[in-house]
GUMIVO-294164 format. One record per residue (C-alpha): residue in three letters; x, y, z. Coordinates in steps of 0.001 Angstrom, whole numbers, plus 500000, padded with zeros to 6 digits. Layout:
BEGIN
ALAXYZ ...
//
This chain:
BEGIN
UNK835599643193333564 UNK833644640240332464 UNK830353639782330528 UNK828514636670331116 UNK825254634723330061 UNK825234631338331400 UNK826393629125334430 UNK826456630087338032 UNK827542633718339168 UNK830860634231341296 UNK830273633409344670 UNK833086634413346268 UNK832547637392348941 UNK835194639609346488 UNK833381638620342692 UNK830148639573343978 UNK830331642412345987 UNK829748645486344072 UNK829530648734345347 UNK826952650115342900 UNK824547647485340701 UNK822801649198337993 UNK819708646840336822 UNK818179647098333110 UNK820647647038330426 UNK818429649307327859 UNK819757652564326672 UNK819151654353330066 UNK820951651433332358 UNK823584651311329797 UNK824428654831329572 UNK824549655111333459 UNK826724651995333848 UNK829319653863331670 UNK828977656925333642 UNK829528655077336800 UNK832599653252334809 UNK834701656767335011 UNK835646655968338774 UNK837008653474340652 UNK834011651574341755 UNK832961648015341033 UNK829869648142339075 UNK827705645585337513 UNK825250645823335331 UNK822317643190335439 UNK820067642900332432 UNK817477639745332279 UNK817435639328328540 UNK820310637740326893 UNK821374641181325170 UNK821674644849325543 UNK818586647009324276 UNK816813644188323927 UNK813188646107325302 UNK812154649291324575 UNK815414650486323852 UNK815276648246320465 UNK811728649606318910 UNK811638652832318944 UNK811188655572316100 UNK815070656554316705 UNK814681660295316718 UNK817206662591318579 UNK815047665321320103 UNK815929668602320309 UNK813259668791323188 UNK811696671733321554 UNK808097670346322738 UNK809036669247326177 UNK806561670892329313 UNK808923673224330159 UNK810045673456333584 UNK810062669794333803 UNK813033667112334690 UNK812385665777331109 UNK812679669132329329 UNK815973669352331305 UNK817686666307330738 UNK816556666097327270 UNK818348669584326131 UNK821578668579328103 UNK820964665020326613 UNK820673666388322737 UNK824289668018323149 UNK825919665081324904 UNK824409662393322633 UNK825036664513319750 UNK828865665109320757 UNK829480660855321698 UNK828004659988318574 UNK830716661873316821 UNK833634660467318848 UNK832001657139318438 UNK830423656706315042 UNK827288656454316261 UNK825110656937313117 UNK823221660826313134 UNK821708662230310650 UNK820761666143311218 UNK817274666438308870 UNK815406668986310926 UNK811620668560311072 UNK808780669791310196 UNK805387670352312083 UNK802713669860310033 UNK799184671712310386 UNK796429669662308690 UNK793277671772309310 UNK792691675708310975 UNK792780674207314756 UNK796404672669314131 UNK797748675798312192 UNK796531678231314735 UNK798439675811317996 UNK801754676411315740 UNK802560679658317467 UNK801697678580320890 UNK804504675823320151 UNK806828677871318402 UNK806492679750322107 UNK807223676692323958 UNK810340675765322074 UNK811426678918322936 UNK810595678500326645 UNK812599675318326163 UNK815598676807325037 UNK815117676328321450 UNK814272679648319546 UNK815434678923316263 UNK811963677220314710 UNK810036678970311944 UNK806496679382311015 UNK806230678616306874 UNK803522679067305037 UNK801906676143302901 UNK804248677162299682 UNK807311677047301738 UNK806604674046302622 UNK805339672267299651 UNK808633673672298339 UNK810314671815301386 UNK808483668698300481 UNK806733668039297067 UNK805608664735297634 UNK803300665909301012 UNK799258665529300762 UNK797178667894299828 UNK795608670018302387 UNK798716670649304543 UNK798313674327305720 UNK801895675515307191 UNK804207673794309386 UNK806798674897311926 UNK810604673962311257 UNK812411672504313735 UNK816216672608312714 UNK818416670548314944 UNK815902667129314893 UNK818114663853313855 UNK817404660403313274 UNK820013657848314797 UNK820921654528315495 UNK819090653373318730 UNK820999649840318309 UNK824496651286318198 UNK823953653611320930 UNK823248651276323650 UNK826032649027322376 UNK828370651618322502 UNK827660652673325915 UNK827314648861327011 UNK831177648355325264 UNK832201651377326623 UNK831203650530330368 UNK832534646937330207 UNK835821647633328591 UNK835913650222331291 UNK835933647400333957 UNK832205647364334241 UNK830841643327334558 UNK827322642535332842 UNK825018639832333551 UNK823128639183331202 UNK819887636482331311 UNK820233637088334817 UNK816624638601336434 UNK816906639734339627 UNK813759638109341552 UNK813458638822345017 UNK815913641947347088 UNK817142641585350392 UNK817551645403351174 UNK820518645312353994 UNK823405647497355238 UNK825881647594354439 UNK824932645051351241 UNK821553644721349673 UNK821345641172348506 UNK819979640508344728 UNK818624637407344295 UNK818632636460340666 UNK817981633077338479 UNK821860632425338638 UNK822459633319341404 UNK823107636420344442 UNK825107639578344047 UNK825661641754346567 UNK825720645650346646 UNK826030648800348342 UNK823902650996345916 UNK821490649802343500 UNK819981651508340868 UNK816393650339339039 UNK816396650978335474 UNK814263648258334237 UNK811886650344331917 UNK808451648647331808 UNK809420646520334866 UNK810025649986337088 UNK807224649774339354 UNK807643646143340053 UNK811151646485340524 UNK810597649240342935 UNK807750646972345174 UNK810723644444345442 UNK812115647359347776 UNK808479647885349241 UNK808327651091347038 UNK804737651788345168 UNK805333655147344115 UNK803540654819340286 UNK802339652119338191 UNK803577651489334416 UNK801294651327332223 UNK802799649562328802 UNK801801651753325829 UNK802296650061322577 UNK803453652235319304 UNK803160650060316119 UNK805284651163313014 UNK805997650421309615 UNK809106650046307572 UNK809486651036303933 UNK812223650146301938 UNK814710651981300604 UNK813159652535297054 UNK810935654984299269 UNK813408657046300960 UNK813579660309298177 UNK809820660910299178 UNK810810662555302329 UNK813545665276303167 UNK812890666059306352 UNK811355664031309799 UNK807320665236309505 UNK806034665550312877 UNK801851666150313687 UNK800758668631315831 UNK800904666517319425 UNK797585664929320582 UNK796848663872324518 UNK798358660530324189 UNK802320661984322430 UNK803370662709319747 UNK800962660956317063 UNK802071659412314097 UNK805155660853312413 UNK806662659697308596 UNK810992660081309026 UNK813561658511307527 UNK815867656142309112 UNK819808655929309398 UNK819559652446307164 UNK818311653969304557 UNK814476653356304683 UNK811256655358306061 UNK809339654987308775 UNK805724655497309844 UNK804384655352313174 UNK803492654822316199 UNK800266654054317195 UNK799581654532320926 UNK797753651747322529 UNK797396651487326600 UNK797663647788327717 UNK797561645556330448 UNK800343643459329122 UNK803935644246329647 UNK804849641450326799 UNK802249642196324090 UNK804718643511321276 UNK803219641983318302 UNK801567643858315751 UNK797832644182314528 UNK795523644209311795 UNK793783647113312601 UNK796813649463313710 UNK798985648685310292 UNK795883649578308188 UNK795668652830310741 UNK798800653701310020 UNK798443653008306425 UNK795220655467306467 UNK797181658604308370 UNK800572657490306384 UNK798405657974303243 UNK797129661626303818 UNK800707662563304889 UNK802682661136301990 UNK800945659473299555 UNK803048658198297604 UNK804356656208300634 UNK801530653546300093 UNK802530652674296886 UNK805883651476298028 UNK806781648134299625 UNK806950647147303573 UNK809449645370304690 UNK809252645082307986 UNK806716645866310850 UNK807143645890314418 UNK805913647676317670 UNK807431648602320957 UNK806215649562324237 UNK806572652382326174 UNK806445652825329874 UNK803606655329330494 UNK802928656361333972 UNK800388658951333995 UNK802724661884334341 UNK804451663970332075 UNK807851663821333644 UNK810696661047334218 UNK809595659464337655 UNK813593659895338993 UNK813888659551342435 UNK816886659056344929 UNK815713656695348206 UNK819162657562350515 UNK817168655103353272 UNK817899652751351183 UNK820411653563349353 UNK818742653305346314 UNK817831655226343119 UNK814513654794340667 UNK815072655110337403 UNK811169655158336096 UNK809036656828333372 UNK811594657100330330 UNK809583657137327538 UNK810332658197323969 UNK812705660840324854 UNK814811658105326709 UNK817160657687323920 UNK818062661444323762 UNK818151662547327522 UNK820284658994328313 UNK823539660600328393 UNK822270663206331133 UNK819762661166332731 UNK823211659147333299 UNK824601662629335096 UNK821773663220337056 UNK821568659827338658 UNK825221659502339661 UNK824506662917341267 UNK821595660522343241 UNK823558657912344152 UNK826271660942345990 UNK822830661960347697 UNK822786658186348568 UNK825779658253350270 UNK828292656639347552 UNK831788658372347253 UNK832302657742343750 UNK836221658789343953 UNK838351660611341211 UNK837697660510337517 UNK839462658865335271 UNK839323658260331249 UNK836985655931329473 UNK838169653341327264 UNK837731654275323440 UNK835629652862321725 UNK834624652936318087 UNK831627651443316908 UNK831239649727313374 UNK829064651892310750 UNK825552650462309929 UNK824291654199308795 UNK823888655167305194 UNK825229658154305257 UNK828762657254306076 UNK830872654635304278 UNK829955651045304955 UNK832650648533304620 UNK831498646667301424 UNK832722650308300259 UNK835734651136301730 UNK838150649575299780 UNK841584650143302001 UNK839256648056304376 UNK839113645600301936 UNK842376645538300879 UNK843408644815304473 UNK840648642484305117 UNK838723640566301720 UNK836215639174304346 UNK834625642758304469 UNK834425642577300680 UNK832064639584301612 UNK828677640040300838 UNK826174638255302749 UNK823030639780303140 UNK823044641154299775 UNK819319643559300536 UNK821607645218303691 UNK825023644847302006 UNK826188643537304803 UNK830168641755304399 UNK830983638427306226 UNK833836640413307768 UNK831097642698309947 UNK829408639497310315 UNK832572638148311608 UNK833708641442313953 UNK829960641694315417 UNK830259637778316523 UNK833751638469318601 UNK833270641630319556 UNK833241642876323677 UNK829623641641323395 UNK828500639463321107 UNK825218638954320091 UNK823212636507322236 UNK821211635483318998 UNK820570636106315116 UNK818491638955316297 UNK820885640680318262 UNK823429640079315429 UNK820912642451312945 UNK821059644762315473 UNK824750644760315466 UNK825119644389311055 UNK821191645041309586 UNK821730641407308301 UNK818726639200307825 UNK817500643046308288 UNK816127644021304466 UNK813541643723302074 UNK813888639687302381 UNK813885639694305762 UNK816613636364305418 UNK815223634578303052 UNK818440634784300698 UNK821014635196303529 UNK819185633426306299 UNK821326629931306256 UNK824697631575305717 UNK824229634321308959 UNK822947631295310888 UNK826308629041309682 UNK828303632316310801 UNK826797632490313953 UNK827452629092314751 UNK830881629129313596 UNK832204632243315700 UNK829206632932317788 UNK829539631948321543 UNK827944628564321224 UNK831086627769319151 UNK833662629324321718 
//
């Protein structure tokens, strides 16, 4: 196993030889190259940013979906129900941050109260017949500080918020430790589609493999033309969202969801796993597959629908903003698709849901790649893995104090708005894989991550990062 970021790939015939290479190291190429890892196959996984979930995997509104409001019939319906259990289960064996809420549905005028029904219907279709119509003092009961003028709602037990960060790391940590190598600022550019080796031509150099798999997210369709495939076209949909801070988070019990529009799921108001709440996304179609910044005029959207949900919420601070894209591709399904010509497998059209259904989207595509022609061999066990905490709702090590006793650095505060120790600081920078920056390290610790956003801790993160980050190695 190896993980690498700079310098020339191997050349030997051997090092770079793989029989499957998995390419897009987000939550869905992550989760597959650990799936993969349970055989005894050399498998790389190629990722063009310098971390793990470093796209759409990192900006996301971190829900665990139940699926309840999936079409039903549909590959995504499908994956996402198997993928609820399976995420839910790993999380557990890995400390993967969950927290089960439930949600709520909320009807704002007669048209939106009278679709509740026709939903609770579909849930059912999809497997989930546990939701409940409540009336509009059930629910004000449920949630005091809501607007007024909410009608009813439909509960949705079994609807969690999570850690998107951890997730992917864990599966990324899981895969390599499992013999799994990653390349990481390593984009492939041009294919070479050969038998019995496809050649990958990448900015550091080639690889060579039998089976390749495209999970590059927003990058899909491009990905696929390398391999003279135009089967859809991505089109980047932006969601902006807001972060409140934690003085917030006893204005909202449960994750409130809006009756869903033509363009998703609308704008929802959940807490997070840190601690905060959350409000968003917009939904934007773009041209541009880089445009994550946010706006003027989607904030103070958000601000206007945030308002009539919670109101309350406005009168508490922001802390951070950010927006993320989604792949949109004009279809409401996952665009999964085995090529066996080319022994080849498209991994296209994961779009909100991707962070739920990874786990069996991961299943599904090794059952591909058989279809493909690759003998994967016997099974055999993972390594274990056990991820550091970075949820609320479970004890953090500036906390624990046999942690402490064994190890004052975690008795360290840093980032004193996170509570983040200099011993998690320290852990995160030598871990399997390190962060390839001070963002990836928040991702890994929530430091520089609070309502300072680094201003207090900034200069001491940035001296620990230099002192056991890889520049220093």
């Amino acid at each position: 196993m190896s993980v690498t970021r700079t310098g020339p790939l191997p050349t030997g015939a051997e090092e770079s030889t793989y029989d499957v290479v998995v390419v897009g190291a987000g939550v869905v190429g992550t989760a597959i190259a650990r799936t993969l890892a349970r055989h005894p196959l050399r498998v790389a996984l190629v990722e063009a940013a310098n971390d793990v979930g470093d796209g759409t995997s990192k900006a996301n509104t971190a829900i665990l979906h139940t699926g309840f409001d999936s079409a039903p019939g549909t590959l995504e319906a499908r994956l996402v129900r198997e993928g609820h259990r399976l995420l839910s289960a790993y999380a557990q064996e890995t400390g993967v941050p969950v927290e089960p809420l439930g949600a709520l549905l909320v009807a704002w005028d007669e048209q939106q109260r009278a679709a509740l029904p026709r939903l609770a219907q579909k849930a059912g279709r999809n497997g989930h017949r546990t939701t409940r119509l409540l009336t509009a003092a059930e629910l004000r009961a449920r949630e005091p500080h809501l607007g007024p003028g909410a009608l009813a709602a439909l509960e949705v037990p079994g609807e969690s918020v999570i850690c998107p960060w951890t997730t992917t790391l864990a599966y990324a940590t899981q895969a390599v430790r499992s013999g799994v190598d990653l390349h990481l600022d390593c984009r492939v550019e041009k294919v070479r589609p050969g038998d019995p080796h496809h050649r990958l031509i990448t900015r550091r150099g080639v690889l060579r493999t039998r089976h390749l798999v495209n999970a590059c997210g927003l990058h899909a369709d491009a990905f696929d033309a390398l391999l003279g495939r135009e089967d859809f076209t991505v089109t980047p949909r932006r969601g902006q969202l807001l972060v409140f801070d934690k003085f917030a988070r006893d204005l909202v019990r449960h994750i409130l969801l809006p009756v869903p529009g033509p363009l998703g799921k609308g704008v929802l108001v959940t807490p997070t796993v840190y601690g905060n709440v959350l409000l968003g996304p917009t939904a934007e179609d773009l041209d541009d597959r880089t445009a994550t910044g946010t706006t003027a005029e989607g904030l103070a959207g958000l601000r206007e629908q945030g308002g009539r949900v919670l109101p309350a919420l406005l009168d508490e601070e922001v802390t951070a903003v950010y927006a993320g894209l989604r792949a949109a591709t004009g279809q409401e399904d996952y665009r999964i698709a085995a090529h066996p010509e080319l022994r080849y497998v498209t991994v296209g059209g994961i779009r909100s849901t991707g962070l739920t259904a990874s786990l069996a989207i991961a299943e599904h595509v090794r059952g591909l790649l058989a279809d493909c022609g690759l003998d994967p061999g016997p099974e055999r066990p993972l390594a274990r893995v056990r991820m550091p905490n970075i949820g609320e709702a479970f004890l953090r090590p500036y906390r624990d104090a046999s942690l402490i006793a064994r190890a004052p650095d975690f008795g360290a505060v840093v980032c004193h708005c996170e509570r983040v120790t200099r011993g998690e600081i320290r852990a995160a920078l030598t871990s399997t894989i390190p962060p390839g920056g001070l963002d990836g390290l928040r991702r890994r610790t929530r430091a520089r991550g609070g309502r300072c956003q680094g201003t207090f801790c900034g200069a001491e993160v940035r001296a620990l990062f230099e002192e056991y980050g890889e520049g220093a190695r």
